[in-house]
C-alpha positions in Angstrom: 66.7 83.6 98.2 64.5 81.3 96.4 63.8 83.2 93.1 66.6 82.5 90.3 69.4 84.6 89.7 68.1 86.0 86.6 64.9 87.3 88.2 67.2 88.9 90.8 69.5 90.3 87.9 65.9 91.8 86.9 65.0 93.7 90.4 68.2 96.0 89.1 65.7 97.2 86.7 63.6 98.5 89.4 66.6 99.8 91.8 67.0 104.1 92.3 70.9 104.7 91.6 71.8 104.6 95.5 70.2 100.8 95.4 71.9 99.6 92.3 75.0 100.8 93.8 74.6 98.8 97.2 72.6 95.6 95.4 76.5 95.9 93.3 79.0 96.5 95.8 77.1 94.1 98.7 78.3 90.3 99.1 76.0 89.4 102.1 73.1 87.5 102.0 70.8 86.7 105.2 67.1 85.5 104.9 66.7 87.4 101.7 68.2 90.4 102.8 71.5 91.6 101.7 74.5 93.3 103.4 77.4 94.7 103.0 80.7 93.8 104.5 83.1 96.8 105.9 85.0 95.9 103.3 82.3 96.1 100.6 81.7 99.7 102.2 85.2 100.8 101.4 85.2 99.8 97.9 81.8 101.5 97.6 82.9 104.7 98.7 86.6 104.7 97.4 86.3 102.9 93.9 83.8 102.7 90.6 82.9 99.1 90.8 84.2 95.9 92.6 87.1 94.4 91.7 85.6 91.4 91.2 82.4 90.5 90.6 79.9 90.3 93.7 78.1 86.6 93.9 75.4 87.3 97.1 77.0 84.6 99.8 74.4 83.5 101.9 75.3 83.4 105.4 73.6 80.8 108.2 72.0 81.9 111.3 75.5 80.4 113.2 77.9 82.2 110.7 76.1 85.3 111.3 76.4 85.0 115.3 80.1 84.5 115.1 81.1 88.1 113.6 78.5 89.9 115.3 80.4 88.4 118.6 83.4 89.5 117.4 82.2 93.2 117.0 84.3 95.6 118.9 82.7 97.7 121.5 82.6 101.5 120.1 84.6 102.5 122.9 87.1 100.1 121.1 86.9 102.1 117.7 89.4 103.6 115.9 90.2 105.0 112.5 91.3 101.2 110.9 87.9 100.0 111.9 86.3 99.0 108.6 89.7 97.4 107.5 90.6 96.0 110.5 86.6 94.3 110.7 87.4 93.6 106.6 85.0 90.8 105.2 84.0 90.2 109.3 80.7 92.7 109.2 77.1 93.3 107.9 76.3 97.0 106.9 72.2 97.2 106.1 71.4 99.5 103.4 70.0 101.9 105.6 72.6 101.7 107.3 74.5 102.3 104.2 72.9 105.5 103.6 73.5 107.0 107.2 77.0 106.2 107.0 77.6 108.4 103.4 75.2 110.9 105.2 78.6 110.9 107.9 81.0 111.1 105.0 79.7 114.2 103.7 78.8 116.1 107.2 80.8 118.9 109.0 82.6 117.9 112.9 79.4 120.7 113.4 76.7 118.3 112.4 77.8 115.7 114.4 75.9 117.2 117.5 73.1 117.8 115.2 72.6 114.4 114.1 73.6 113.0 117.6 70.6 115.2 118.9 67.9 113.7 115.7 68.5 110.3 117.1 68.4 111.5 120.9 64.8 112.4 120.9 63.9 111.9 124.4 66.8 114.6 125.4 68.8 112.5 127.9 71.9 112.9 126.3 72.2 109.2 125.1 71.0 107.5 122.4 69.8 103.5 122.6 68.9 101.2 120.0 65.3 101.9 119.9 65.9 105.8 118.9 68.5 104.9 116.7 65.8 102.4 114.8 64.1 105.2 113.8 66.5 105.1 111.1 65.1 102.8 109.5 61.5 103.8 109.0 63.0 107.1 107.8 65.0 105.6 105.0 62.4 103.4 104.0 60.0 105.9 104.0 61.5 107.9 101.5 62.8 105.1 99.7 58.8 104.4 99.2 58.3 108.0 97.5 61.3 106.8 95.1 60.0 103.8 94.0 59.3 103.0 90.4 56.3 102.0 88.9 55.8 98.7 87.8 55.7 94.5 88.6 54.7 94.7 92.2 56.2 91.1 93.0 59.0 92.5 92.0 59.4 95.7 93.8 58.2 93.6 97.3 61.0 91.5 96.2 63.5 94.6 95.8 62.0 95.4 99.4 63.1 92.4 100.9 66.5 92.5 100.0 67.1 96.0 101.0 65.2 96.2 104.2 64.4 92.3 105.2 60.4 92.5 104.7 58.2 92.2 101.8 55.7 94.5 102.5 55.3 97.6 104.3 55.1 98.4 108.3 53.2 101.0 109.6 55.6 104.6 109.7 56.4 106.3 113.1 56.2 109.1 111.7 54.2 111.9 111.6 52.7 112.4 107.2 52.1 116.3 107.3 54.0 118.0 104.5 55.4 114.7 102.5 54.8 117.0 99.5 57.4 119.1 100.3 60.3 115.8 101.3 63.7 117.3 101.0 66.3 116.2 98.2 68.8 114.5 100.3 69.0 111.7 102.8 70.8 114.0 105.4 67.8 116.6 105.0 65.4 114.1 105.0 66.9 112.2 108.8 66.8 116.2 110.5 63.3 116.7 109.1 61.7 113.1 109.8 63.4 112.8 113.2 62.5 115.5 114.2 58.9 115.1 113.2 59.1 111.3 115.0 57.9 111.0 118.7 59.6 108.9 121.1 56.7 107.3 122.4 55.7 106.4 119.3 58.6 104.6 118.8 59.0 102.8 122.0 55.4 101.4 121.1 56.8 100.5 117.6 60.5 99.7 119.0 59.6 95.8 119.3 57.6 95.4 116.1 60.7 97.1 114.2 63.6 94.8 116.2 61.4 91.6 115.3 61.4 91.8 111.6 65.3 92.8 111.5 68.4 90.8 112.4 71.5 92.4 114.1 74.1 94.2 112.3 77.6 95.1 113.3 76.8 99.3 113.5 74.0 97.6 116.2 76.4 95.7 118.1 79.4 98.2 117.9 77.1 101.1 119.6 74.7 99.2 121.6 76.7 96.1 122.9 75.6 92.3 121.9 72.4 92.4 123.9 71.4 95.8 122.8 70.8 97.0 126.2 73.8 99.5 126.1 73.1 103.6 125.3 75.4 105.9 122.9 77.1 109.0 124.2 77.7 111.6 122.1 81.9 111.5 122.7 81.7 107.5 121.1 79.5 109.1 118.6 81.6 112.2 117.7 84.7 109.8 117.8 83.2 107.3 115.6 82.1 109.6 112.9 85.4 111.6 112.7 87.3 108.1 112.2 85.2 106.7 109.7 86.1 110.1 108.1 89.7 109.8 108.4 89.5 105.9 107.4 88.6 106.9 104.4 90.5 109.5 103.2 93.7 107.7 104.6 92.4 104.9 102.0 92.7 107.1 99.0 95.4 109.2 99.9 97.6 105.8 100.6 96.1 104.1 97.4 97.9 107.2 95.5 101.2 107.9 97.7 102.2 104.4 97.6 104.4 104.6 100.9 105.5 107.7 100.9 104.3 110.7 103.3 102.7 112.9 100.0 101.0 112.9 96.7 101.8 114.3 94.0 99.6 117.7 92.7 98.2 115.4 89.4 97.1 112.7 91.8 95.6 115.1 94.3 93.5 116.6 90.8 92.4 113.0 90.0 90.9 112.8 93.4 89.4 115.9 93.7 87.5 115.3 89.9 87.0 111.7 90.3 83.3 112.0 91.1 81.9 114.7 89.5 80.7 115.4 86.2 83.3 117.7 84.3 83.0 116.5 81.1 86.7 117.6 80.2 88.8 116.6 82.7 92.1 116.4 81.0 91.9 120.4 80.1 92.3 120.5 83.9 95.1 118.2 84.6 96.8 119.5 81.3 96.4 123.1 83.3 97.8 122.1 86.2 100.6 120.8 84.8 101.5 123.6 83.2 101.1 126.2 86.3 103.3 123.6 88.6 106.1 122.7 86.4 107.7 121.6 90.1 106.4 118.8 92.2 106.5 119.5 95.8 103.7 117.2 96.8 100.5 117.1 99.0 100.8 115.8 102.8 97.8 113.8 104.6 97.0 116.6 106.7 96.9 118.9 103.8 94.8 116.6 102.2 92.7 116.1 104.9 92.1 119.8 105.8 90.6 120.4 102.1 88.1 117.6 102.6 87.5 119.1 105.7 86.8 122.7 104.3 84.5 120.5 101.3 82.6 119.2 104.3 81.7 122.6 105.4 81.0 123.8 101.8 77.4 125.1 102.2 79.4 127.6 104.8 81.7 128.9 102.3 79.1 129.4 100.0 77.2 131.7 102.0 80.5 133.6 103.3 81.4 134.2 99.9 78.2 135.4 98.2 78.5 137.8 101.5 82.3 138.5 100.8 80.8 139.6 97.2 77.3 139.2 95.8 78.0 139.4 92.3 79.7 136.2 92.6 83.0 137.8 91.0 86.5 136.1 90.8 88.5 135.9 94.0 92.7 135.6 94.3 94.3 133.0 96.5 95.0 135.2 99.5 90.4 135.9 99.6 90.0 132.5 99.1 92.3 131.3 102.2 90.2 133.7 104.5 86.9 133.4 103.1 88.2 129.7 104.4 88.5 130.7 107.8 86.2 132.5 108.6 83.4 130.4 107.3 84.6 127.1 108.5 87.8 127.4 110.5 89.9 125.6 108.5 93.3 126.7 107.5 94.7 125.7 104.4 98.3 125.8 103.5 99.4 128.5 100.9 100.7 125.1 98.4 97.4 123.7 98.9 95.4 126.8 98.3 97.8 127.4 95.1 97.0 124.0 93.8 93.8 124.3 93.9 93.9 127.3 92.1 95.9 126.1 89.5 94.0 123.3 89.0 90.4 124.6 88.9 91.3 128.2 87.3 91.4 127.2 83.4 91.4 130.1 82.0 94.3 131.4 83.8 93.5 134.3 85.4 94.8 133.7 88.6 91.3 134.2 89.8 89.1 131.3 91.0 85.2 132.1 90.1 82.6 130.6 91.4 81.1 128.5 88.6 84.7 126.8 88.1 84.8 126.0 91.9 81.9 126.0 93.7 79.4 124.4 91.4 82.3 121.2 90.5 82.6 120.7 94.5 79.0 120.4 94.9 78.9 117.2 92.7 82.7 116.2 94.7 81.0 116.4 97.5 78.4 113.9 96.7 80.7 111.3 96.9 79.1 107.3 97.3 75.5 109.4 96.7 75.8 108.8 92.8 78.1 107.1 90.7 80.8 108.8 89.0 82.9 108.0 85.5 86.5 106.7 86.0 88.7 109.2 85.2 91.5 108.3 82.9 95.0 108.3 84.9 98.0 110.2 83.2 101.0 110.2 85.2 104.0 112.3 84.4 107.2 111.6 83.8 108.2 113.0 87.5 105.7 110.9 89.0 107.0 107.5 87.3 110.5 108.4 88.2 109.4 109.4 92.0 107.8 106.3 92.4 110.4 103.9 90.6 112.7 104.9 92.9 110.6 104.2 95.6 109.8 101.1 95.3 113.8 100.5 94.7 
């Protein structure tokens, strides 16, 4: 990058929240474009900012060669991926954005996004269809943009997407007025609206003006020739799931096989916007005088159930359209029956206790439902640290641990 940093410093001016947050968080820098590492990703997604702060490291043609030949084969993959590739990666910003799209999708819509990028219906998925990605992001990256210096926006272009001006879309303009909210809503609509033949024309143009990633090389092999099953797919997606939530429940159990309830709150409130988070914890606290702790898979299962949230919703306006309070034992089988997840009885309980403040023993939808919504969200907007109280239990549980 030729500009000065200052001017660069200045493009953050001209960033939507979902750039800011990559320009911050990435540390890779490749013929004006930057990247992310795996390990970039994983503070993106699991932390408020970096720990340190981010200089842009500009990688040569030879460096960039090196990992990309060391990228596993997906059949390879596994669920200590992004830690095991660490600082050995490039993540794209679009490809940045299809990866929280993963985060925050049901083991359902895997098949559904498998099928967006399969769109000549062959039951594999190459590089070309997987492209489309691309011009979909950018696309409606271009309806976000904000008004103003033009050299500076082309500039903000280059770094995100590794061109300076716009290519011609693959895809088809009827409706833009009516582009949906998120990125996950815009990929079904816009792939679906994309022809393959229209991309194979465009396939060349698009692989010309970008350079390999790892998320390339991992699905379609280091020539790109190879195609993408939907097992490799499913399995991929459902690790990088688990990767992550293995990162913050072990960045709260410290070693041991649970979490306590309060952590288990923090994690749950981190990124959305309750203003009053301590009336909450304070709450909690109160209604589980006994720590028993959370395990993984208990853990696991409620991000699971978050995951499917747009279910639940539905099941419970059916299970009562006045949106009325609902006890624990509702709650578990609204669960099931919308998603097919079970939650334990402790787990259900905690969550009650945390999210019920005023004590009812009743969980209602606006202190549930409508807190989730913004949880679910996660790496989609930034959220406020939360302040971490730890009890007197917890200190001593963990003192002796580390004994």
């Amino acid at each position: 990058v030729t500009e000065s940093r200052l001017d660069l410093e200045d493009l953050h001016l001209y960033a939507t929240p979902r750039e800011q947050r990559f320009r911050r968080f990435a540390s890779l820098e490749f013929e004006g474009q930057l990247y992310m590492t795996p390990h970039d990703f994983i503070q993106a997604v699991t932390s408020d900012e970096p720990k340190c702060a981010k200089k842009w490291r500009s990688l040569s043609k030879q460096e960039l060669n090196q990992i990309l030949m060391e990228t596993p084969p997906v059949w390879k993959g596994s669920s200590k991926l992004f830690r095991n590739l660490n600082e050995k990666g490039v993540i794209s910003y679009t490809e940045y954005l299809f990866l929280l799209c993963i985060l925050t999708k049901p083991h359902a819509g895997f098949r559904i996004a498998f099928n967006m990028f399969d769109t000549d219906g062959n039951e594999m998925v190459d590089k070309k269809e997987f492209l489309v990605l691309q011009e979909i992001f950018r696309k409606k990256n271009e309806k976000r943009e904000k008004r103003g210096d033009e050299a500076k926006r082309a500039m903000l272009r280059l770094q995100l997407y590794g061109y300076h001006t716009s290519t011609n879309s693959v895809l088809k303009t009827e409706g833009e007025d009516l582009v949906p909210r998120s990125y996950w809503d815009t990929l079904r609509r816009s792939t679906s609206q994309a022809l393959f033949s229209d991309l194979a024309e465009r396939a060349d143009d698009i692989s010309s003006s970008l350079s390999d990633t790892t998320l390339l090389v991992h699905f379609f092999g280091k020539k790109g020739k190879a195609e993408l099953n939907f097992e490799d797919f499913y399995r991929f997606m459902d690790n990088l799931q688990t990767e992550v939530l293995e990162i913050e429940f072990l960045s709260y159990s410290n070693g041991m096989n649970t979490i306590s309830e309060e952590d288990f709150a923090h994690i749950l409130l981190r990124y959305t916007n309750v203003e009053n988070t301590s009336s909450y914890l304070e709450n909690m606290r109160c209604s589980i005088p006994e720590e028993k702790g959370i395990t993984f898979e208990e853990f696991r299962s409620f991000f699971q159930f978050l995951n499917n949230l747009e279910d639940f919703t539905i099941a419970m306006q059916m299970y009562n359209f006045a949106s009325r309070s609902i006890g624990q034992d509702e709650f578990k089988r609204a669960v099931y029956v919308a998603t097919g997840v079970k939650l334990s009885p402790h787990l259900v309980n905690t969550v009650f206790k945390i999210f019920d403040v005023d004590r009812d023993d009743q969980l209602s939808y606006k202190e549930f439902i409508g807190i989730m919504k913004d949880r679910l969200n996660r790496g989609f907007r930034g959220y406020k640290p939360i302040q971490r109280y730890t009890t007197f239990k917890s200190c001593v549980r963990k003192e002796l641990y580390s004994r």
